[in-house]
Residue, then its C-alpha position, 0 to 999 in steps of 0.5 A: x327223868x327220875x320217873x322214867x328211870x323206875x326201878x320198883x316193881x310200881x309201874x306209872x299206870x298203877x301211879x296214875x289209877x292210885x291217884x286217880x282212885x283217891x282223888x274219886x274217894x275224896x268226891x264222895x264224902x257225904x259230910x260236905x256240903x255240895x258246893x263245898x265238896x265241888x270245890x276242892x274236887x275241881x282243883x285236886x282234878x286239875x292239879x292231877x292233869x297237870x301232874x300226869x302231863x308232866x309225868x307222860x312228858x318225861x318219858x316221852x321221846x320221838x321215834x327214830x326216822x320221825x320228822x319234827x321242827x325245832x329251833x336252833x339254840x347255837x352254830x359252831x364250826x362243826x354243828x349246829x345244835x337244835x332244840x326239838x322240845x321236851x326237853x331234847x336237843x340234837x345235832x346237825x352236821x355243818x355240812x348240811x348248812x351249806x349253800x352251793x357256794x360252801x356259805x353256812x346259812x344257819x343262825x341261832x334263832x332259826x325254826x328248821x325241820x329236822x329228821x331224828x336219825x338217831x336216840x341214845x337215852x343213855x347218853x342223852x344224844x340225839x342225832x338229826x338231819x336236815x336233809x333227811x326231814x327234806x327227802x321225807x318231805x319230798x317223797x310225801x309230797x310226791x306221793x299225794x301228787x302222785x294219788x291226786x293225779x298233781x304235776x310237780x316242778x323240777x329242772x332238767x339237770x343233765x342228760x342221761x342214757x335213755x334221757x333225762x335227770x331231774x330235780x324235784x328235790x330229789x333225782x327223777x328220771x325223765x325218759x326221752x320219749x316222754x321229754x316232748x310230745x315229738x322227737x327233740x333234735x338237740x336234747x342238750x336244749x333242754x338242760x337247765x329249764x324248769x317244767x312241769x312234770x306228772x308222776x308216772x311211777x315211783x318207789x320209795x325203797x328204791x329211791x326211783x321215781x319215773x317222770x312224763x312231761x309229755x302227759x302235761x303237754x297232751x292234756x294242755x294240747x287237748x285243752x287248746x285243741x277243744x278250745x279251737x274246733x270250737x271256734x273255727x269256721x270257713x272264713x275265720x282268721x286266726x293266728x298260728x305257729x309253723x309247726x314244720x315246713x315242706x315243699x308243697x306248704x307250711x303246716x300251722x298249729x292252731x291250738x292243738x288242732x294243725x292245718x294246712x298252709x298250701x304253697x299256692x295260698x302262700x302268696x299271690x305272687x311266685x314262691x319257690x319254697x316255703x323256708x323262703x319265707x317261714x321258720x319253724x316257731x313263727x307266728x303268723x295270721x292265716x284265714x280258714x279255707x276250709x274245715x271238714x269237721x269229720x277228718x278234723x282237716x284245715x285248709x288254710x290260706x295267707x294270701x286270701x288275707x288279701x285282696x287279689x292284685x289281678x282284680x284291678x289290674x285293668x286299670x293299672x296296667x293299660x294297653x301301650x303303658x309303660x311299666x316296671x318290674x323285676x325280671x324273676x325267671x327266665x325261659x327259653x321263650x322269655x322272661x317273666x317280670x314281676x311287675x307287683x306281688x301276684x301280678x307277673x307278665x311275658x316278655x317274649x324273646x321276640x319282643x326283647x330287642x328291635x335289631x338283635x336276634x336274640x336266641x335266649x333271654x339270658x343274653x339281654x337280662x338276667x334274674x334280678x334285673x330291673x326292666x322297663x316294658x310296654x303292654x302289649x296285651x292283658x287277660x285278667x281272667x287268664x291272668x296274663x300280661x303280654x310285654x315289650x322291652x323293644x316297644x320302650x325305646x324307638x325303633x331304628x329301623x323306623x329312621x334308618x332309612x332317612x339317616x342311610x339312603x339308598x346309595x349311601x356309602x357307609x363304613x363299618x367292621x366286619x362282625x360276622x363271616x358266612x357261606x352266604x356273605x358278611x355282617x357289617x355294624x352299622x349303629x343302633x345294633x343294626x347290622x348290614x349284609x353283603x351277599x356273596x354275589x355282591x362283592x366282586x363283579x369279576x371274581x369267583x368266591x367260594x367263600x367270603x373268609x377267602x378274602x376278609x375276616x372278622x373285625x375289618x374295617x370296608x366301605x360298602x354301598x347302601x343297596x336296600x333296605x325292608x324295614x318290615x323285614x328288618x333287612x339292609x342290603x349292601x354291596x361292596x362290588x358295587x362301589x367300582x364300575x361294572x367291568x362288564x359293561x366296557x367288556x363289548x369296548x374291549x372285546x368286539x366280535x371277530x377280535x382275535x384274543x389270548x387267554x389262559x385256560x381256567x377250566x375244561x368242561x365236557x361241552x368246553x373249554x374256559x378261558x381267562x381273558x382278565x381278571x374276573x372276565x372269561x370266555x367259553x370255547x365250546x367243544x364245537x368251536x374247538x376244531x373243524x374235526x370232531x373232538x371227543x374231549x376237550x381234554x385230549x389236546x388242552x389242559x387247565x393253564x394252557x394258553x390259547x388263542x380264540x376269536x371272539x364270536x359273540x358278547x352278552x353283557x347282562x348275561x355276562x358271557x363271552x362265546x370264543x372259537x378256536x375253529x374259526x379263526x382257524x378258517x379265516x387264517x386259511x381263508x386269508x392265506x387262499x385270498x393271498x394265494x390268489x392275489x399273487x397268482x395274477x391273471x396268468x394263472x394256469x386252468x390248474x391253478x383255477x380248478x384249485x382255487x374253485x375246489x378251495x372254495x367249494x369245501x369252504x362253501x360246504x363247511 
């Protein structure tokens, strides 16, 4: 330190060219022998190196801001003490020590890089930093990884307006758009992972550094995507990842090349919507369809991986087999049942029930339910299988007929009311129908709810059954006497009757005889004079007295007339008129009778 403190005007580079000077002079005597002279010339040039190292170390000092290694000599609570050689010893804040949990990782002994932050000669201090040697570390690292086009690594530490803030040893800006190669939907997924990142710019005045995920990301999908064009082909297999998923298909990332996925190559069977079956980041094998090298377009299939189930379905599913399957849609027409995966077939709703009408599946199955059918028809190449519920299980109608003959009575509830008639249950889901006409044999019915009404319990009669048609007539009438076939015992031609009137007509007049049994007065037989209408001298509830005239019982008709029991009143009061007279009678009495029986005659 003496040397370097030099207060006379003998500046060190004159020291050295004095010594240098007289160690020459000493080289040059001529009265010593070479080999003598070499000796002591060798070891003064030694000894002045060593003394000019030792000189240029005293003076020498390191520049402020200058990166050095030391080693540190001692640890207190506020500093830790480092030995950066030549003699020189700095210190370091105990702060810059510490981890993040405030533990001091400093021991003596430990080699550190320290920066020189500060040098004062006269009062031998010297100031260093750790952190500082760090960031400078750092920024030179980030500029020969910047100027070689290298990737360094960080960790997203948070998110900031417009993206990200990473570490790299120092704070790096990583803007969202470079963050992926497409938009993140939750960006918070990101926070506290490690990735790769290249440089896109930096200023180290401005302690601003720019950084691009996404560069990496493209140069590794260009890497994959070479990769891959070189190895697809029509017919390869290859794995793939769901990249995104629409309704019409899943599209695949291949390795940087992305294919397409249809929803019809999906599946042999039914698929409804993709996201059934797939998530985005699945992995799955599919086989090359087709590539057309000029768009750089994948056509790709995951059921082609497969052989198609229709190939064989000839022998699986014979005709008049019984199967199984799952009922998984359903139609207006029928339901479509999956008997295996890309193999579905028809029952028609025709086919879905022996005795029921059945106006809409949904009434007999649901989807979901698990059916049992027989086949009824199959065309591979049009891929169609045509099946029957009903054709699993007898036929009723096939033993109804030996179980009810005709003339059988049977009992049942009513479950259904017509215009034309009513429904009775008679079991196997049959049902029976009384036709309107076949319930009373006397009564006029408008409509059978006049009578009965739904859930009541009747007897009625086995008329007929028509298997083919799937008809079974019943009759309830039938189950009493026809009263028309008495009717001619009860009512003989020329008998003198009354009854109420029920109904007036133009051509005449109806009568009531009993429940059930009417009569017809025509308007000719109403009166010997001429009537204009029936209703000028009758009206509905009149009661009238008639002679029968005639009777048809299979017609189920009555004639009655008012007129001519009207005559034979009179012919009868003529007849006793002349009894009584006696021979006696007078020529007036003669030429009366005679005129009497002249206008009968005519009539």
């Amino acid at each position: 330190m003496e040397i370097s403190t030099n207060n006379d005007s003998t500046q060190p580079s004159d020291a050295i060219h004095q010594t240098t000077s007289t160690v020459s002079m000493k080289s040059r005597n001529p009265d010593e022998k070479s080999d003598a002279a070499a000796g002591p010339a060798l070891s003064a040039g030694d000894d002045m190196a060593s003394l000019m190292e030792m000189y240029e170390e005293s003076f020498k000092r390191f520049a402020e801001g200058e990166v050095v290694t030391g080693k540190i000599i001692s640890v207190d609570k506020d500093h830790v003490l480092v030995d950066i050689g030549y003699k020189s010893e700095g210190q370091i804040r105990i702060n810059e020590f510490r981890d993040e949990k405030g533990v001091v990782k400093a021991e003596v002994g430990d080699i550190v890089e320290v920066m020189v932050e500060w040098w004062d000669d006269e009062n031998e201090v010297v100031v260093l930093s750790k952190e500082k040697a760090a960031k400078v570390k750092v920024w030179d690292e980030i500029k020969k990884c910047y100027e070689n086009d290298e990737s360094v690594e960080g960790i997203i530490v948070n998110r900031v307006k417009g993206g990200f803030s990473v570490d790299i040893g120092i704070q790096a800006f990583l803007p969202g758009s470079q963050a992926d190669l497409r938009p993140i939907r939750d960006l918070d997924e990101m926070v506290g992972k490690t990735f790769s990142f290249k440089i896109l710019k930096y200023n180290r005045k401005r302690s601003n550094i720019v950084l691009s995920r996404r560069a990496i990301l493209e140069e590794e999908r260009e890497a994959k995507r070479s990769e891959t064009l070189s190895a697809i082909h029509d017919g390869a297999v290859v794995i793939g990842v769901v990249k995104n998923i629409t309704e019409y298909g899943v599209f695949v990332d291949l390795g940087g090349v992305d294919g397409l996925l249809h929803i019809t190559d999906i599946s042999w069977g039914r698929v409804k919507h993709p996201s059934e079956l797939f998530s985005v980041g699945d992995e799955i094998k599919v086989k090359v369809l087709n590539y057309d090298e000029e768009k750089e377009r994948v056509s790709l299939g995951m059921k082609q991986l497969s052989a198609d189930p229709w190939s064989t379905a000839n022998e699986k599913y014979a005709l008049g087999s019984k199967v199984r399957g799952t009922i998984v849609s359903l139609t207006d027409y029928g339901a479509f049942v999956e008997l295996e995966e890309g193999i579905e077939g028809l029952i028609h709703v025709s086919e879905m029930s022996w005795t029921r009408k059945v106006r809409h599946p949904s009434k007999i199955v649901s989807v979901g339910d698990e059916v049992e059918a027989v086949v009824l028809d199959i065309k591979p190449d049009n891929r169609r299988i045509s099946l029957g519920m009903k054709q699993a299980k007898p036929n009723p109608w096939d033993i109804i007929s030996e179980k009810y003959p005709v003339g059988t009575t049977i009992e049942g509830k009513i479950k259904n009311i017509t215009d034309f008639g009513l429904f009775i249950g008679i079991d196997e889901g049959i049902d029976g129908l009384v036709h309107i006409s076949d319930i009373s044999w006397t009564k006029r019915i408008k409509h059978p709810n006049e009578i009965f009404k739904k859930g009541d319990l009747i007897q009625a009669i086995v008329l007929d059954i028509e298997k083919d048609q799937e008809r079974f007539s019943l009759g309830i009438k039938q189950l009493q006497p026809d009263p028309w076939q008495s009717v001619a015992e009860r009512y003989k031609v020329g008998k003198e009757i009354t009854g109420t009137v029920t109904n007036i007509t133009d051509f005449g007049i109806f009568v009531e005889l009993e429940e059930g049994i009417e009569g017809l007065i025509h308007v000719s037989e109403i009166s010997k004079g001429k009537v204009k209408s029936p209703t000028d001298n009758y009206k509905v509830g009149d009661v009238i007295t008639a002679g029968v005239m005639n009777i048809n019982s299979e017609e189920r008709r009555i004639g009655l007339s008012i007129k001519r029991l009207e005559m034979e009143s009179e012919q009868e009061l003529l007849s006793e008129y002349v009894s009584n007279a006696g021979s006696s009678t007078s020529s007036f009495g003669e030429l009366l009778r005679e005129n009497l029986q002249g206008k009968l005659n005519e009539e």
